[in-house]
Each structure stands twice: as structure tokens, then as C-alpha cells.
C-alpha positions as CSV (number, residue, x, y, z in Angstrom):
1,X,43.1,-47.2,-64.2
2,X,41.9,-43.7,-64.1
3,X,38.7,-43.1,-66.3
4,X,39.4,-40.0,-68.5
5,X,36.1,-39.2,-68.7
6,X,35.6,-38.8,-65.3
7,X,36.4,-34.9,-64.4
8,X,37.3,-32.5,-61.4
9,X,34.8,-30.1,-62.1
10,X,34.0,-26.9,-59.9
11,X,30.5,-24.9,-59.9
12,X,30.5,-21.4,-58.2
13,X,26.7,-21.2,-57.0
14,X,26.2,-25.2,-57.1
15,X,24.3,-24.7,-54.0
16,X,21.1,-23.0,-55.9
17,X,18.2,-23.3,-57.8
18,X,20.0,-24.0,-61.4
19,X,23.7,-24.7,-60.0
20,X,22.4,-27.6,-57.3
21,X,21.0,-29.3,-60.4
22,X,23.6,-29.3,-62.5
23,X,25.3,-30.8,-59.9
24,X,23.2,-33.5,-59.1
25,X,22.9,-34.6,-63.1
26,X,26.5,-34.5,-62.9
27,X,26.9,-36.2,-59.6
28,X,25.2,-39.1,-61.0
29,X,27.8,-39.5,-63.9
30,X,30.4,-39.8,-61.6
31,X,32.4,-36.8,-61.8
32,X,34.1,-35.1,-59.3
33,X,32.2,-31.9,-57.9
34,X,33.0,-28.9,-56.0
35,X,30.4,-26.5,-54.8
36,X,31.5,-23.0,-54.0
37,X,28.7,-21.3,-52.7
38,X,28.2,-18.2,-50.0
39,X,24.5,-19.5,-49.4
40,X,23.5,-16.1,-50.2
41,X,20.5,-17.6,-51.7
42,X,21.4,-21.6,-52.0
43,X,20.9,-24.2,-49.5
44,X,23.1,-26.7,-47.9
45,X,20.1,-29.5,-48.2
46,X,19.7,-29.0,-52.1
47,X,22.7,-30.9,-52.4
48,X,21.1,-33.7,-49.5
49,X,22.2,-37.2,-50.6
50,X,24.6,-36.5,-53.8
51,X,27.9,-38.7,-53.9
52,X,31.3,-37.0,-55.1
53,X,30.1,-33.5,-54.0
54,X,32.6,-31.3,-51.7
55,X,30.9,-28.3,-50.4
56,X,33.2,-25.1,-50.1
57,X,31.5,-22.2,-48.4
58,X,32.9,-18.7,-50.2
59,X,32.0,-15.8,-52.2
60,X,33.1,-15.0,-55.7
61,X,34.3,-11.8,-54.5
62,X,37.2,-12.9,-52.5
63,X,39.6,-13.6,-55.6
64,X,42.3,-15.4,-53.0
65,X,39.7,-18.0,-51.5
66,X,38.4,-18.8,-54.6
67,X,41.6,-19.9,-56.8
68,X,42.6,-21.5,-53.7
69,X,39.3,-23.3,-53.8
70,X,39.6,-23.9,-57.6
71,X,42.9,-25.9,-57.9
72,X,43.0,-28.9,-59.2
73,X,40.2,-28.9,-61.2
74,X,39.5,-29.3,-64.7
75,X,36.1,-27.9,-65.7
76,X,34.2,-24.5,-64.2
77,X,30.9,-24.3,-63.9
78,X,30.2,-20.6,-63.0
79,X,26.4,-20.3,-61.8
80,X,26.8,-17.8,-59.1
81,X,25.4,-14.5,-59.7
82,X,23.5,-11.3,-58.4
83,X,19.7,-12.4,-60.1
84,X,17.3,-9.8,-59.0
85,X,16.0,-7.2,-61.9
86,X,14.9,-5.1,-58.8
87,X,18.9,-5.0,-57.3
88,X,20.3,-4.5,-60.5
89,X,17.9,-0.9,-60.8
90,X,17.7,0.4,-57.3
91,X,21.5,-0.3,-56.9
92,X,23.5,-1.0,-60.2
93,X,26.6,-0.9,-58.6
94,X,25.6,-4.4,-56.3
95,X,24.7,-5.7,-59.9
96,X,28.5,-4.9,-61.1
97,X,30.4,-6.4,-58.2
98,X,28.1,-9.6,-57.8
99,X,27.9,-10.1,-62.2
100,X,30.7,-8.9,-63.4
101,X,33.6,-8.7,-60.6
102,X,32.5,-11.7,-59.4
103,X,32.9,-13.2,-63.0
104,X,36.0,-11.8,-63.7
105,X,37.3,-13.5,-60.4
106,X,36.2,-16.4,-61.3
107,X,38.1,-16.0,-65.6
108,X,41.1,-14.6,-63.7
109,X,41.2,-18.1,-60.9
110,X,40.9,-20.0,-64.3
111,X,43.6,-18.5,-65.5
112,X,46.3,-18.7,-62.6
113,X,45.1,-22.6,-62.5
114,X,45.8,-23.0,-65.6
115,X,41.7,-24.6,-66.6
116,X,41.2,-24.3,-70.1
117,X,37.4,-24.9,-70.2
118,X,34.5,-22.7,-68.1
119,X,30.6,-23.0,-68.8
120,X,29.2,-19.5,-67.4
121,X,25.3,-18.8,-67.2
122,X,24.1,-15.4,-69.0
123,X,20.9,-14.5,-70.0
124,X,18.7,-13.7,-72.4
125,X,18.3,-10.4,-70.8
126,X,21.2,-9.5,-72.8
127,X,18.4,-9.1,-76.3
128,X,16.5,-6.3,-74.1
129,X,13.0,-5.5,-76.2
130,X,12.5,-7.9,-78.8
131,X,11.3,-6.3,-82.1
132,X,11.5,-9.7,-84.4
133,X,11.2,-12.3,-82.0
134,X,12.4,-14.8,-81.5
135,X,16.0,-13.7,-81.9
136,X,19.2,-15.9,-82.3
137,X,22.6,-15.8,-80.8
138,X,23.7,-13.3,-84.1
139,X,20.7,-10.9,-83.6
140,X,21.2,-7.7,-81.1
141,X,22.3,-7.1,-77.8
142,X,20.4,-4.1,-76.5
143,X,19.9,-4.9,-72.7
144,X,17.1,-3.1,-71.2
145,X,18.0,-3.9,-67.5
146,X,20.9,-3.5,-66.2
147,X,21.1,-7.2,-65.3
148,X,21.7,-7.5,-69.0
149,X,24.6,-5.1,-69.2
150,X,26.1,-6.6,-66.5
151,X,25.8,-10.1,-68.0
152,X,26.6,-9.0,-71.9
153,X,29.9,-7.2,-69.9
154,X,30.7,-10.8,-69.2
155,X,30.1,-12.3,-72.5
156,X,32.9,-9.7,-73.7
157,X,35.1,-10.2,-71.2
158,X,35.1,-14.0,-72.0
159,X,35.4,-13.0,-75.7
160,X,39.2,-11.6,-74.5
161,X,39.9,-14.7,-72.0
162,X,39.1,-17.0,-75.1
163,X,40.8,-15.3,-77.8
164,X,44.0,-13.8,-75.4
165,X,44.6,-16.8,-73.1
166,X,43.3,-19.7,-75.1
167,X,40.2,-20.8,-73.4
168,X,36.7,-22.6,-74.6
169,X,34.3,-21.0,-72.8
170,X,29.9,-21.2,-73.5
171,X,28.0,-18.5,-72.8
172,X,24.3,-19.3,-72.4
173,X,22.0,-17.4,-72.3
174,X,19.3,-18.4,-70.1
175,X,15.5,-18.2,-70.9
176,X,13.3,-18.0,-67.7
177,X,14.2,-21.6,-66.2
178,X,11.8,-22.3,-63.9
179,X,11.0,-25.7,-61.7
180,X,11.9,-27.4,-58.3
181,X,13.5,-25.2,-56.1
182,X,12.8,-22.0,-58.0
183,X,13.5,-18.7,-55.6
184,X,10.5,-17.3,-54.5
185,X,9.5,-13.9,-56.4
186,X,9.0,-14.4,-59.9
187,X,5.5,-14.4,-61.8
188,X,4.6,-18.5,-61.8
189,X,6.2,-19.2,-58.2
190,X,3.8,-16.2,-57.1
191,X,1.2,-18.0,-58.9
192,X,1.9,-21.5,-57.5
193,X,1.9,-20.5,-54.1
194,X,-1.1,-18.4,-53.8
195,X,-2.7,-21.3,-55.6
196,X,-1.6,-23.7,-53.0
197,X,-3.6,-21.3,-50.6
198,X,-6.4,-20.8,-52.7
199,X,-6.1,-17.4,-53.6
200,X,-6.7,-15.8,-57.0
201,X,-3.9,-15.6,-59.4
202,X,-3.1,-12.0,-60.0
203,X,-1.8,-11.3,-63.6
204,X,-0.5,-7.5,-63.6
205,X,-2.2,-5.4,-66.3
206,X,-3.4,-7.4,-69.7
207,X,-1.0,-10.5,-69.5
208,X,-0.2,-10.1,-73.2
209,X,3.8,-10.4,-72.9
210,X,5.5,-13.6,-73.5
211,X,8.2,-15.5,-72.0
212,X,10.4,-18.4,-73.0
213,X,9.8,-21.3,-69.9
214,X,12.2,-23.5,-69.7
215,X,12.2,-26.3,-67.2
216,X,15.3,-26.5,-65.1
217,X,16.3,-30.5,-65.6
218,X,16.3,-29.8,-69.2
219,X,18.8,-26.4,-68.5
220,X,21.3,-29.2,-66.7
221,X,21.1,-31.6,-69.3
222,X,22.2,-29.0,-71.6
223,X,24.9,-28.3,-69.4
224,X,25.7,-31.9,-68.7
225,X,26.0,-32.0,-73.1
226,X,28.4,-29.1,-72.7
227,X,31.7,-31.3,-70.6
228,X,31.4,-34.0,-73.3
229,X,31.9,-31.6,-76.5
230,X,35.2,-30.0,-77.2
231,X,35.1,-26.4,-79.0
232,X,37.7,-23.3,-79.1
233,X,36.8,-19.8,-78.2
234,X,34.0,-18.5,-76.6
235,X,30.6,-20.0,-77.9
236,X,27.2,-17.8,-77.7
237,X,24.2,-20.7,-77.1
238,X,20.5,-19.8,-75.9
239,X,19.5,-22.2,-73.9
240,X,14.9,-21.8,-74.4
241,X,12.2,-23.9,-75.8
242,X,11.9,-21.9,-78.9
243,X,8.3,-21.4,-77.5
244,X,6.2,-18.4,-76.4
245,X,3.9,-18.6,-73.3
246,X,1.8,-15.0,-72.3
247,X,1.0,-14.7,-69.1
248,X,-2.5,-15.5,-69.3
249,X,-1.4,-18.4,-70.8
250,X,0.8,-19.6,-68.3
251,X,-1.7,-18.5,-65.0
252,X,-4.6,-20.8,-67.2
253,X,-1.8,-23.7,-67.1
254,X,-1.4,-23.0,-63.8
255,X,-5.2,-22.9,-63.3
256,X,-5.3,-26.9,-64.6
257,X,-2.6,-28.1,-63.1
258,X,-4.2,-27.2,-59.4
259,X,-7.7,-28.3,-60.8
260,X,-6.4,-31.8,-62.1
261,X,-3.9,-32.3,-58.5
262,X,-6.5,-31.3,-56.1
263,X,-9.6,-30.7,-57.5
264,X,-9.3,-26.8,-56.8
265,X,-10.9,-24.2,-59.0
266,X,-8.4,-20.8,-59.1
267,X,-9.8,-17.2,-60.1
268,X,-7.7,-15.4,-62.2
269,X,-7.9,-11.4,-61.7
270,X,-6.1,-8.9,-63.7
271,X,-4.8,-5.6,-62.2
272,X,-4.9,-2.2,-63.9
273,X,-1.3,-1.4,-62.5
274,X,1.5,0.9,-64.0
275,X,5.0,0.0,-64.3
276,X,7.0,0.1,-61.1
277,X,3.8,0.5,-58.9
278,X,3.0,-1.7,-56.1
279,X,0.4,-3.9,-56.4
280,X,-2.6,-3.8,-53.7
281,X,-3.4,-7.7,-54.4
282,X,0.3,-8.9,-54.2
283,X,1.7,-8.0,-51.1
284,X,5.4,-6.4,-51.5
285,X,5.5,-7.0,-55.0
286,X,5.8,-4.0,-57.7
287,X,5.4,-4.7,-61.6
288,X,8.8,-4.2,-63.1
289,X,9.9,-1.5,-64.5
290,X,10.6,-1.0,-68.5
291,X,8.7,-4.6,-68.7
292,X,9.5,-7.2,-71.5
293,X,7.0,-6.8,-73.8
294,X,8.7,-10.6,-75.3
295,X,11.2,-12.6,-74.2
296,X,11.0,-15.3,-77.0
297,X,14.6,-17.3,-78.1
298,X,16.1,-19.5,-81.0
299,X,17.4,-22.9,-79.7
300,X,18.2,-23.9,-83.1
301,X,22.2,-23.4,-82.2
302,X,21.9,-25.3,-79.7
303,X,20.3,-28.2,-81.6
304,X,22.9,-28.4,-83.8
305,X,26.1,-27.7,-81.7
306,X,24.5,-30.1,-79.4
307,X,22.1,-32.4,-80.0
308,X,20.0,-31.0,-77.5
309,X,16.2,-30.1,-77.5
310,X,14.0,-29.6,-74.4
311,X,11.7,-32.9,-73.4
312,X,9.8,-31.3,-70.7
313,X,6.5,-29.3,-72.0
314,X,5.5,-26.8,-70.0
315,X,2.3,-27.9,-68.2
316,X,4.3,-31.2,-66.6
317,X,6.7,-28.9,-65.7
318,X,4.3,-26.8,-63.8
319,X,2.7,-29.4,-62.0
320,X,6.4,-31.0,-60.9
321,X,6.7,-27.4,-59.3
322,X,3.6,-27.3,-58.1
323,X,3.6,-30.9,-56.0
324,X,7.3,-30.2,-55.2
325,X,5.6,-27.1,-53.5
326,X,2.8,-29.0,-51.8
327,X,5.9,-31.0,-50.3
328,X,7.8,-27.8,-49.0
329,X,5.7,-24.8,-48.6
330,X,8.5,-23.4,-46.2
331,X,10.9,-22.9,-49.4
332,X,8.3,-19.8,-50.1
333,X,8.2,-18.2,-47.3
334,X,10.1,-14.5,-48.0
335,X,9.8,-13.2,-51.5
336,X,13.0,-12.5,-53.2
337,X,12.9,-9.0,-54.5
């Protein structure tokens, strides 16, 4: 007898960092998976040793292959996307095809095959400069970057899909979700590695601005939450801790975590750099342009709709990353910027 709540499901970008763990949570549940992935920046072996899971290699941007790939299904998981801050400034127009060609491929497959329900990843660059942190799903969209245009684009689009073709689709917007196989590029995985080698953590200029970290397994239990509730239209949910870390804060974590692991002591050095200079200590690495001054979000939506809160603090989640690290150093090889 077939178990109804068993599920065909289908993740674009199930291959990487965020996508190959919602897959394995819901590998283990029993579902049905297909990964669509063009290994752009996922890898075949983050999906080593997970049962159910058929592996399609293709790109979001070839509509044909990927409502080909898509049939049958019943649930989309769509993770894929252009992620790089950098990209999305020096060459907007990769940003638009990758983000939001890429997404509407993926609404307008749903469509022609006839599945109702799609989970799509946005982000809390969509809030741009917080001026009354932290800010819910209701407060402004204002995107800074033009990552967040590209992603808010989406979230409208979806608006039409849900009201115009009768689909439930969850936007969420992503805080900075960090953890095991993390690209290589961002703030803590440049602090992480040089650590590993012993160098001083570089924090570019004061280290005052604040993030929202929150750790990946959490991110894919949220997800996970998201194929057993039933909702109409297209729901807005951050997906964050609710907490603010500065970046001296989180380099000082980082400083423990190495301490208490392997007995290492870490400098941490600040550098007077501008915005959109290179730094001299960080080789090939430039401090963003029109930085967040505070990325800080409301989970309390999510609590509610869900039942979800985050169980992973942020120092354990640091040192999972950390010893997953010491265990592949060639992950971090090439910085992705």
C-alpha cells in the first residue's frame, strides 16, 4: 500500500551547500528525491551515501531539460541560484539570468507539470540597510545589492504564480546560513581556514556590523517542516535565529573554538580598509561594497506558522565547521568571489 506521506520531491541545486542538506534530512524520511544540479558550485560526493536520491545533471536555464527532469513529481525544492554579492555588482545581468530566469523556469516547469507546491530559497538581502532591526516579513523591502532585487523579483513573481495559477509557494528568506560544506569566501569560512593554518583572523575595519548566523541543519529542518504543512498562496517566512552576532563577536567565537579543539591561540587584527578596496592581509578578497551595517531578522513567523526555532547556538555550530574543516581542508582551496 502506497504511503501518502511519502513524496516525489525535486530540489534544483540539491547538490550544494544548503540544497545537499535538505536532501539528506529528507532522504532519511524516506521520500523520493531528485537532484538537478549543473555542479556549478555543488558536488557529486555531498550527496555520498544518501538512499532514494536520483542525480540529474542540468542547469535551470535550459527550460526544456528541466520540465523534462521535473515530471512526476510532487513537491519543488528550488535551491539553485547565482550567490555571489561580488557577480551580482560587477555583472547584474549574470545575477538576472541565474536568480530570476532561472526561477521563472523553474514556476513555469511547475506549471506545465501541473505541481501545486514549490519551497524557493530568498534572502534576507531583500530588507537592504536595516534602520529598526530586526525587521519582520511585513517591514520593507529596500535591497541594497542587486542580489536582493533579483531575489525580491522572485518573491513577486511567485506572488502572480500563487494568486494566477493556484499554487502554495514559501519564500524564505535566508539569514547567513553557515556550517558544513559552506563555499569558501564569506567572512567566518575565511576565518576558519586561516585559523586552521595559524594565521591571524582579519576583521575588515571596526567589526561593529551584525549578522544573523544561522546553522545549516537547522535551515533543512525548517525546510523539512515545510512538506508536512499545507497553506495557499505564497507565504513570506525568515528563516534566522532572531539573534545578532558583530563580527568581532563571531572572530572571538572563532578564537575559542580553535583554542578549546587544539589548544591554538589566534590573533585577531583589524584593517583600516575602505569599501570595495582590497585587502593587503587577505589575499584576493575586497570588503564589499555598500556593506550591511545589520543584517538582524524576526523568526517569530516562523515559530508560529511552524513550530520551528533553531537548536544549534552558534559557538557549536562553529566548531562543527571548524572540525568538518580539519577533516577536508581541500573543500577551501579557491575562494568564491
Amino acid at each position: 500500500m502506497k504511503n501518502d506521506m511519502k513524496k516525489n520531491i525535486f530540489i534544483t541545486g540539491g547538490a550544494g551547500f544548503i540544497g545537499s542538506w535538505i536532501t539528506k534530512v529528507l532522504s532519511r524520511e524516506g521520500h523520493s528525491i531528485t537532484v538537478y544540479d549543473n555542479l556549478s558550485s555543488g558536488l557529486r560526493k555531498n550527496l555520498t551515501g544518501l538512499d532514494g536520491v536520483k542525480f540529474i545533471e542540468g542547469d535551470v536555464l535550459d527550460k526544456r531539460s528541466i520540465s523534462l527532469a521535473m515530471a512526476g513529481h510532487d513537491l519543488i525544492f528550488h535551491e539553485a541560484a547565482q550567490l555571489e554579492i561580488t557577480t551580482a555588482i560587477e555583472d547584474p545581468k549574470v545575477d538576472v539570468e541565474q536568480n530570476i530566469i532561472g526561477s521563472l523556469n523553474v514556476l513555469q516547469a511547475a506549471k506545465e507539470n501541473r505541481i501545486k507546491k514549490l519551497i524557493i530559497a530568498s534572502s534576507a538581502c531583500v530588507y537592504g540597510q536595516q534602520t529598526n532591526p530586526p525587521v519582520g516579513e511585513h517591514d520593507m523591502t529596500r535591497p541594497n545589492w542587486e542580489y536582493g532585487v533579483s531575489k525580491l523579483a522572485v518573491e513577486k513573481y511567485c506572488d502572480i504564480f500563487a494568486d494566477y495559477e493556484n499554487m502554495s509557494i514559501a519564500n524564505l528568506r535566508y539569514a547567513i546560513v553557515y556550517g558544513e560544506r559552506e563555499w569558501y569566501g564569506r567572512v567566518l569560512t575565511i576565518f576558519l581556514k586561516r585559523a586552521l593554518e595559524g594565521n591571524s583572523l582579519i576583521i575588515f575595519g571596526d567589526g561593529s556590523a551584525t549578522r544573523d548566523f544561522v546553522y545549516v541543519e537547522d535551515v533543512a529542518h525548517f525546510n523539512r517542516l515545510l512538506t508536512k504543512k499545507k497553506w495557499s498562496g505564497n507565504e513570506i517566512l525568515n528563516v534566522s535565529t532572531g539573534v545578532a552576532t558583530s563580527i568581532v563577536d563571531l572572530a572571538h567565537i572563532v578564537q575559542e573554538v580553535v583554542f578549546e579543539v587544539d589548544g591554538k591561540q589566534i590573533e585577531i587584527i583589524h584593517e583600516d580598509l575602505e569599501e570595495g578596496k582590497e585587502s593587503t592581509m587577505v589575499v584576493g578578497r575586497k570588503r564589499l561594497p555598500r556593506e550591511l551595517g545589520v543584517m538582524h531578522l524576526k523568526n517569530d513567523k516562523a515559530r508560529k506558522f511552524l513550530g520551528w526555532s533553531p537548536s544549534i547556538r552558534i559557538k557549536e555550530g562553529v566548531r562543527r565547521e571548524y572540525e568538518w574543516l580539519k577533516k577536508n581542508p581541500d573543500r577551501w582551496t579557491i575562494m568564491s568571489y
